[in-house]
C-alpha positions as a Markdown table, in Angstrom:
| # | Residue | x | y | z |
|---|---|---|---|---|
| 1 | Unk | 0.0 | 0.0 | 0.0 |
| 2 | Unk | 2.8 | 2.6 | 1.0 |
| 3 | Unk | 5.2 | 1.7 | -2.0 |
| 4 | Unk | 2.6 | 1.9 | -4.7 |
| 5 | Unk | 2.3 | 6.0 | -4.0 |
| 6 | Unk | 6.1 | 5.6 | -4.3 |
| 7 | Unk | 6.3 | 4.6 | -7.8 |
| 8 | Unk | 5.2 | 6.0 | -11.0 |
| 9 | Unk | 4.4 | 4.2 | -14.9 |
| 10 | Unk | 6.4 | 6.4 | -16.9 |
| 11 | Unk | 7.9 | 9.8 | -17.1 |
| 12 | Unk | 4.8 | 11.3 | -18.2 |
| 13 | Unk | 2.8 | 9.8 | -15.1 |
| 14 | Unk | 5.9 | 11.3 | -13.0 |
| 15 | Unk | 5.9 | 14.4 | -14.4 |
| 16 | Unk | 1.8 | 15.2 | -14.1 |
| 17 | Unk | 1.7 | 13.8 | -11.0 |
| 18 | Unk | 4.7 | 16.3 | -9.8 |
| 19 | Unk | 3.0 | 19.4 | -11.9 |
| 20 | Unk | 0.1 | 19.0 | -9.3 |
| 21 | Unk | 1.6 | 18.5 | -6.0 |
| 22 | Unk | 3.8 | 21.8 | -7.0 |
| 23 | Unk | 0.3 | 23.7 | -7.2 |
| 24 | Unk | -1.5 | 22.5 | -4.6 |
| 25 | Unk | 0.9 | 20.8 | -2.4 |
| 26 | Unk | 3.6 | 23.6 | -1.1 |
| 27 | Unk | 0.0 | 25.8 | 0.2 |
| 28 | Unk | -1.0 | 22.2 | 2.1 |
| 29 | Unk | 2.6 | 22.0 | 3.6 |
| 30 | Unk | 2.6 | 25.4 | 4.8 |
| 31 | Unk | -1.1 | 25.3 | 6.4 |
| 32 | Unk | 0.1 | 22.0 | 8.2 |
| 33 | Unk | 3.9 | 21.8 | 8.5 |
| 34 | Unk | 6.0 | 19.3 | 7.9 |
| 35 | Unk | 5.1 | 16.3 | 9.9 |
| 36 | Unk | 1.3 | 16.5 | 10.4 |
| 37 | Unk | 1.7 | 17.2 | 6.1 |
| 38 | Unk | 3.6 | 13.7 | 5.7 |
| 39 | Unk | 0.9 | 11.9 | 7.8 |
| 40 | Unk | -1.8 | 13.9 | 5.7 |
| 41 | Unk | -0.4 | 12.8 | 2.4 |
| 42 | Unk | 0.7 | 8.9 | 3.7 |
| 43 | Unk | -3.2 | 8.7 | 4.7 |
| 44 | Unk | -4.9 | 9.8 | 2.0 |
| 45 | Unk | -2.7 | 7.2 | -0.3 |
| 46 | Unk | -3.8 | 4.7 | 1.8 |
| 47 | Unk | -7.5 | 5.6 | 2.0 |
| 48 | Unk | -7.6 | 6.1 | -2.0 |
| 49 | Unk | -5.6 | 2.7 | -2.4 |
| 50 | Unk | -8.4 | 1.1 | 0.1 |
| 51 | Unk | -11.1 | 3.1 | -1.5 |
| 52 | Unk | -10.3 | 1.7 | -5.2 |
| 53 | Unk | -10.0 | -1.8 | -3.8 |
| 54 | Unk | -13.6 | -1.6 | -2.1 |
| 55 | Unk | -15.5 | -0.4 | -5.2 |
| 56 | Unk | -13.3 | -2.6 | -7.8 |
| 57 | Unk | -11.8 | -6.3 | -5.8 |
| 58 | Unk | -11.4 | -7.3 | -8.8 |
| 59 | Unk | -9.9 | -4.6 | -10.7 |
| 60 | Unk | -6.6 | -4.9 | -13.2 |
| 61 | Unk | -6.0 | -1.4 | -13.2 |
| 62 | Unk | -2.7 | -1.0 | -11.8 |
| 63 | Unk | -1.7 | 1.0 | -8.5 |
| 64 | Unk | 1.0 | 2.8 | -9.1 |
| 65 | Unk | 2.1 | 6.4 | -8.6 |
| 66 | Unk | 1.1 | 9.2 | -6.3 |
| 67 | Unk | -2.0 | 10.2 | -7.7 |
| 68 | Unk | -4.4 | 9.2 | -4.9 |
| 69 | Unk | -2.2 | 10.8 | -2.3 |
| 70 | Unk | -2.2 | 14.0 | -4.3 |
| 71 | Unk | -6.2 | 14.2 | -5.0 |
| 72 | Unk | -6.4 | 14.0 | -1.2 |
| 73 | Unk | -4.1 | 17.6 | -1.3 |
| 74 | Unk | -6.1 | 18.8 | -4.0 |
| 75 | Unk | -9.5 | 18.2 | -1.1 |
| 76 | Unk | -7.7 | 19.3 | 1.7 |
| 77 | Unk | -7.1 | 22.5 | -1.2 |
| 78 | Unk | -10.7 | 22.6 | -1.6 |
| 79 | Unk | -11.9 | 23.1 | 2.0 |
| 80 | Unk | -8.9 | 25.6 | 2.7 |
| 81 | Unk | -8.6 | 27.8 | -0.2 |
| 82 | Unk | -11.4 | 27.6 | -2.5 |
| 83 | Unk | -10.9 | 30.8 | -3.6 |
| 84 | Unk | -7.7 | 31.2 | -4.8 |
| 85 | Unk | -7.0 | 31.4 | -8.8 |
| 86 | Unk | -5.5 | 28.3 | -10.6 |
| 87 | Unk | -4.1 | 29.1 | -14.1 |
| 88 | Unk | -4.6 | 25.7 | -16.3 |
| 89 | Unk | -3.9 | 24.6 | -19.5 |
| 90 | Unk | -6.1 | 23.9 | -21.6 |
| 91 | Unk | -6.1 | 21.5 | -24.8 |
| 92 | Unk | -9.3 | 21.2 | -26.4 |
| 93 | Unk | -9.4 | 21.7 | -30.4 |
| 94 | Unk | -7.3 | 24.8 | -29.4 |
| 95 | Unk | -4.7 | 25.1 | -26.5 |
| 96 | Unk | -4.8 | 28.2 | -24.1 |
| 97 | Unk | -4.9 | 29.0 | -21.0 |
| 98 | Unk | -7.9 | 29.7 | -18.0 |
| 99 | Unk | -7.7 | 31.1 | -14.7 |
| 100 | Unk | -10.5 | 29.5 | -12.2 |
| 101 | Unk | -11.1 | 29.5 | -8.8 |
| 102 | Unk | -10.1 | 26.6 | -7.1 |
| 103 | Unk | -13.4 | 25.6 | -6.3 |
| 104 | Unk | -14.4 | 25.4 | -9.7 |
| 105 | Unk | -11.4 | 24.1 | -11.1 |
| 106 | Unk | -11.5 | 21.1 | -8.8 |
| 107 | Unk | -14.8 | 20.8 | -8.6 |
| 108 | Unk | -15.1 | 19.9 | -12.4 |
| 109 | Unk | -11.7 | 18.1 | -11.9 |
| 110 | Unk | -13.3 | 15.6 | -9.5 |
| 111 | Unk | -16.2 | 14.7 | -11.7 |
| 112 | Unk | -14.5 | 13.8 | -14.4 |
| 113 | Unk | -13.0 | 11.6 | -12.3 |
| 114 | Unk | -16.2 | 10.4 | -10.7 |
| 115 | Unk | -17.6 | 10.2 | -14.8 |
| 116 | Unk | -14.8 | 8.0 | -15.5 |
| 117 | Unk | -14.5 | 5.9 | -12.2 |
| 118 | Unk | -18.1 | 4.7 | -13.4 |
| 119 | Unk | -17.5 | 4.2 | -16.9 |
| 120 | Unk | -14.3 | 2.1 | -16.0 |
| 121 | Unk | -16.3 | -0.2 | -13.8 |
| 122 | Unk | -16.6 | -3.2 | -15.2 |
| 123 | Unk | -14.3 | -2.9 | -17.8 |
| 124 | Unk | -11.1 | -3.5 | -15.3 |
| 125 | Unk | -9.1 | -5.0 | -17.9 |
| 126 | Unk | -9.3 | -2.1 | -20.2 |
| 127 | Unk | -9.1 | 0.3 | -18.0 |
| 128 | Unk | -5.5 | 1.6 | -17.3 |
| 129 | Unk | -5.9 | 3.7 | -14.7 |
| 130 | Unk | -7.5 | 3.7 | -11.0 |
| 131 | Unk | -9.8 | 6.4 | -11.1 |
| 132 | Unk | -11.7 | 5.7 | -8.0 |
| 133 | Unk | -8.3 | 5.9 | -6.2 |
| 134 | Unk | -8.5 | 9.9 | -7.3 |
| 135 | Unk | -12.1 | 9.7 | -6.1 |
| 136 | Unk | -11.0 | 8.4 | -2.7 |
| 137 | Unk | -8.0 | 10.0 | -2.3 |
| 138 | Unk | -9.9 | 13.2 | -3.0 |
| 139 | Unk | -13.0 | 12.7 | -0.2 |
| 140 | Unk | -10.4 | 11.4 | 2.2 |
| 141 | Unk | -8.6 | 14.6 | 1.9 |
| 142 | Unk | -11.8 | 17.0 | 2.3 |
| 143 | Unk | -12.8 | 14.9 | 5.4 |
| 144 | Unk | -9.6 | 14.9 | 7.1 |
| 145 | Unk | -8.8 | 18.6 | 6.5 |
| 146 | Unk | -12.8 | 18.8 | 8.1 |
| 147 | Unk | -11.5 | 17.6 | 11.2 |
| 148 | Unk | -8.7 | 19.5 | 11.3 |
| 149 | Unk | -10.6 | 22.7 | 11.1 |
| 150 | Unk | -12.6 | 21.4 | 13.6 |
| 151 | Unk | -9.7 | 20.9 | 15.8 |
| 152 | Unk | -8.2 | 23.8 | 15.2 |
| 153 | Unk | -12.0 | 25.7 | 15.9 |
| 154 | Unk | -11.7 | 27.1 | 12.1 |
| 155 | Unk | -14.9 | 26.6 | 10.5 |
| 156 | Unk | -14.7 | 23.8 | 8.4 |
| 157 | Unk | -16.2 | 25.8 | 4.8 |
| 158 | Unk | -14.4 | 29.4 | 4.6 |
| 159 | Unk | -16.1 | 32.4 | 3.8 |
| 160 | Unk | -15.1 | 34.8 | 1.3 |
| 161 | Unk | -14.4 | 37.9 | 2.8 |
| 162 | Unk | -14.9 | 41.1 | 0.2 |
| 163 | Unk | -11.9 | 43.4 | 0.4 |
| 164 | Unk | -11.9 | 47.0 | -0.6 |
| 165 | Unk | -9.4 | 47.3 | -3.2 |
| 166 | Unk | -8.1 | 50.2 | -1.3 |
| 167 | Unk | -7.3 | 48.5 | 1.4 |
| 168 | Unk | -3.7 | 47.7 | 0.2 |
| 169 | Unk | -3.0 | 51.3 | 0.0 |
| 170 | Unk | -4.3 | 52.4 | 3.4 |
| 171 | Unk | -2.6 | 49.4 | 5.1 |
| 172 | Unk | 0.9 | 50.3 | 3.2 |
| 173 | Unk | 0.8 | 53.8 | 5.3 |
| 174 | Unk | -0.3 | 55.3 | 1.4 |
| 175 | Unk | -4.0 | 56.4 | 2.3 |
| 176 | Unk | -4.4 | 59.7 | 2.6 |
């Protein structure tokens, strides 16, 4: 269970799963610190791991790579900084680039993973990758970062606290 998050299918599958820690993974290690980050991640893996095996026993999708461990940074991104702008690439007919809010951006990232966890089931032997590791990687990641909050007496969804875009000034000793 602990190796699998430890090795990857190809440089490709490296490389993607690196480009989205780097994102979403540094913010995560800062909000938690080091240690309590490492347990975070080393859970998650484990739950999405656990998760794809409940859903799929008989799955031949193979478990390698980091991915589950990471969707559970990108739900523990969700519940602390849903606001927050992601730039993305996009490559559809035409390739450009979108700035979303988190909570948009991972909210349509985990239903296509929820769309394609369902279309692979059943069809383990053609299916090449472990979808509803993502999915339960992602949830475990949401609901541990809940309790947290909880812990911690945050309030486990944030609100979004409209600034004055004079603010900056005032607080720089620029107001007038």
């Amino acid at each position: 269970i602990f190796s699998s998050m430890f090795i990857h299918g190809g440089l490709f599958h490296f490389a993607g799963n690196m480009a989205f820690l780097w994102v979403f993974g540094d913010n995560i290690e800062n909000r938690l610190g080091h240690f309590k980050y490492l347990l975070f991640y080393l859970i998650s893996g484990v739950a999405a791991t656990l998760s794809h095996f409940a859903i799929d026993p008989d799955s031949q999708s193979p478990l390698v790579g980091a991915s589950g461990a990471i969707a559970g940074v990108m739900g523990a991104y969700l519940l602390l900084y849903p606001f927050n702008r992601i730039k993305a690439l996009v490559i559809f007919y035409f390739i450009t680039v979108v700035e979303l809010q988190a909570l948009i951006f991972l909210g349509i990232w985990f239903l296509l993973q929820i769309i394609n966890s369902l279309g692979a089931l059943g069809l383990s032997a053609g299916a090449n990758v472990a979808f509803m590791a993502h999915v339960g990687g992602f949830i475990a990641g949401v609901v541990l970062i809940a309790v947290f909050k909880l812990v911690v007496g945050e309030p486990i969804i944030p609100t979004r606290r409209r600034r004055n875009p004079w603010d900056y000034w005032y607080q720089a000793g620029r107001g007038p």
